[in-house]
N, C-alpha and C positions, 0 to 999 in steps of 0.2 A: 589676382590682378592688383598690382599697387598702382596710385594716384599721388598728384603730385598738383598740392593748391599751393607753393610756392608764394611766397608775396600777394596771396590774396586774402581780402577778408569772407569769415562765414558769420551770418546770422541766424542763430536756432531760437526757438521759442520753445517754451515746453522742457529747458533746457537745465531744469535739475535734479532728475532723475529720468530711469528709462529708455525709451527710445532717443528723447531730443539729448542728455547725458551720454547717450554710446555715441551719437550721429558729432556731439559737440569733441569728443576726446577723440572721434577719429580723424574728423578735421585738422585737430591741433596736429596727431601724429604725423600729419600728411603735408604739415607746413604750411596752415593759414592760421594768419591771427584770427579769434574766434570771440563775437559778441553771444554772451546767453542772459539770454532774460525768461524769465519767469516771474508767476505770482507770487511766489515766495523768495523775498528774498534774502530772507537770513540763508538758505538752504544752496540757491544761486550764486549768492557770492562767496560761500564757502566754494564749489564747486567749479567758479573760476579762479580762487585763490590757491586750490589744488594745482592745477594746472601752471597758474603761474609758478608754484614751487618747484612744481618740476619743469619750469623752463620753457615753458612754451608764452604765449601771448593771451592772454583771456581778459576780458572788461564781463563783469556781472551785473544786473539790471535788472531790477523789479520791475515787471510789466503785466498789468492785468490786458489781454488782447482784443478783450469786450468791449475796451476805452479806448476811443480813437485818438483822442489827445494824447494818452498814457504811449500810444504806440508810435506816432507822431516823433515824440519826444525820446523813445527808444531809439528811433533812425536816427535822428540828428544826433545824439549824444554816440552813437555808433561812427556815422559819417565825419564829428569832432576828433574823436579820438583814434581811427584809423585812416580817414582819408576818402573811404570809397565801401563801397560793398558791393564785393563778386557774385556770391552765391547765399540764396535762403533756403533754410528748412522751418519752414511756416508748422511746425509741432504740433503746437500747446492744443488742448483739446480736454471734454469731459465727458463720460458715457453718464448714459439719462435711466432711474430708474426703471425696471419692469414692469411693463402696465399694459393694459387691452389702450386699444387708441382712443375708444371714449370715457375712457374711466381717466385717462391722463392728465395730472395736473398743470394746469395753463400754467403755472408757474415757471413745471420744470420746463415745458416746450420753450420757451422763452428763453430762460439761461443756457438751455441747448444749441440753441441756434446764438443767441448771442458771443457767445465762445468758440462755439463749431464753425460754424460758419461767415456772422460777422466778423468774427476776429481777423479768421483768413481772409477775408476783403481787406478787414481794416489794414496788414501786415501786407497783404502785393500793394495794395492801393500807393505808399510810400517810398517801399523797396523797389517799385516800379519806375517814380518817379528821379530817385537817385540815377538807377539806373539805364536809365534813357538819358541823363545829364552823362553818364561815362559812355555811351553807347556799347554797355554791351552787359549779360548778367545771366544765371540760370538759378530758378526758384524750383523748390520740389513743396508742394502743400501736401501734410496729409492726410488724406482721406482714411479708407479702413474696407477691410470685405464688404463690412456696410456700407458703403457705396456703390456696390457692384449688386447685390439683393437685398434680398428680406427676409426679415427673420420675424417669427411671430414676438407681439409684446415689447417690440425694440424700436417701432415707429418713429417716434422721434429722434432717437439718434443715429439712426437710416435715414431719414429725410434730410437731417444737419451734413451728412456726409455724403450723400449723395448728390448735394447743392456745390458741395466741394470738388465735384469731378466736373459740373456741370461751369462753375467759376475757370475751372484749371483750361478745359479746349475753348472757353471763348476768350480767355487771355493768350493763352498760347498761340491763336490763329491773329490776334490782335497783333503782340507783338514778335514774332518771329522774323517779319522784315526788319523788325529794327534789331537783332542780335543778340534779342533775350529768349533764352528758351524757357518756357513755363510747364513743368508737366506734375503729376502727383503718384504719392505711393499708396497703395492699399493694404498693409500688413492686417494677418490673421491674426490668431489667437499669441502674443507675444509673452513674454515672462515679465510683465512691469506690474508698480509697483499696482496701476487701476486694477492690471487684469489677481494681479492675487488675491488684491479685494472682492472683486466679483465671486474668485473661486472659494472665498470663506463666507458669503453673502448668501449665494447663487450658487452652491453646490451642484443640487442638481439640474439646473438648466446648463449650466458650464460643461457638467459631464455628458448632457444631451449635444452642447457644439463640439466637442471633442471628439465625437463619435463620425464626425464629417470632417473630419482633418484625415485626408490619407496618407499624412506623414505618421499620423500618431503620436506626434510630441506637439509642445508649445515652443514658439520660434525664440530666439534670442535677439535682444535688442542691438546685438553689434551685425546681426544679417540684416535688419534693415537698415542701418547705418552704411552698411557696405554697397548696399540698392542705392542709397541719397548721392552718395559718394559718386555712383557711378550716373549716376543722370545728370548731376554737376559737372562731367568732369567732358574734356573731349573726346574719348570714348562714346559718348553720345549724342553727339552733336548733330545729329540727322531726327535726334528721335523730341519730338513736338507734341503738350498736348495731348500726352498717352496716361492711363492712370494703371502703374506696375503694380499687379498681384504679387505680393509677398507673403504666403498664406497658407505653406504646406499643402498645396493642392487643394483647400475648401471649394476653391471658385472657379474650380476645373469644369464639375458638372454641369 
């Protein structure tokens, strides 16, 4: 199934490597000008310089997503330079060390949820506002399996992600009358750059969730890009408020 964002803008966070990098280069192939921001942005604005060499539309944007201001100022410098914004991929995200839930440090819970899940406040909160001035938009946040269960010693960033699903259907029943659809994705175990980390960190817990993939491989970041693609796109425009497992079958059981 090919898509077609013609004359539209997309906004990706999370968008220099990985999932928000596949979701941000599919956009471009699909014919929308593409804002990417990230916390890094020497790495960002290599990553829409790419892009623009090969001829497509890209603006890059350092954005920490924890800072409301930082994010604020991401839209407006978006909405400057393109006009408008069609479609978000609310990305950016961190997974939280491994820990019993009382031994966890307050610290990390903290920067978990502030990036996991304030962020994603922070980033519709905005994108929302635009888009209610064009009357019309579709946001995909993402979430992660973590959103959907629980895994031992990952408490906190099951909590941050499942706040995520829990954001996504009371925006989406919010705004659906007004011609914005809001829904999220839940991708499994993907091949980026976090999850390599984990598998050289966390060998053998990694090899313990692999054993619950009934696909038997690790996903690739351009499958869930083709998921975002498709919940943006009007191919899905009946679907509200839904959080799509993309996950190799983990979240069957």
């Amino acid at each position: 199934m090919s898509f077609s964002f013609k004359d539209q803008v997309a906004l990706i966070t999370g968008a220099a490597s990985g999932m928000g990098l596949a979701t941000a280069n599919a956009f471009a192939a699909a014919g929308a000008s593409v804002v990417m921001a990230d916390i890094s942005e020497e790495a960002v604005k290599a990553a829409a310089a790419a892009l623009n060499d090969a001829g497509y539309k890209a603006l890059g944007i350092r954005c920490d997503v924890a800072n409301i201001d930082e994010v604020k100022a991401m839209v407006d410098q978006a909405v400057a330079t393109f006009g408008r914004i069609d479609v978000a991929f609310n990305n950016a995200g961190v997974q939280s060390p491994v820990a019993e839930t009382a031994l966890a440090d307050p610290e990390d819970y903290d920067f978990v949820m502030d990036v996991n899940l304030r962020g994603i406040w922070n980033c519709m909160k905005y994108e929302l506002i635009q888009m209610k001035k064009q009357g019309s938009g579709a946001i995909v946040n993402n979430s992660s399996l973590g959103g959907l269960v629980g895994i031992a010693e990952r408490g906190i960033y099951h909590a941050s992600k499942h706040g995520v699903v829990g954001l996504t259907k009371s925006a989406g029943l919010e705004y659906a009358p007004q011609n914005i659809r809001v829904n999220a994705i839940c991708p499994g175990i993907i091949e980026t750059p976090m999850v390599s980390g984990m598998l050289e960190s966390q060998p053998e817990a990694m090899a313990e969730l692999m054993k619950d993939v009934p696909i038997k491989r690790l996903g690739r970041a351009e499958e869930i890009a083709d998921a975002v693609l498709w919940l943006c796109s009007p191919a899905s425009s009946f679907v509200i408020g839904h959080a799509l497992p993309v996950d190799g079958g983990y979240t069957v059981r």
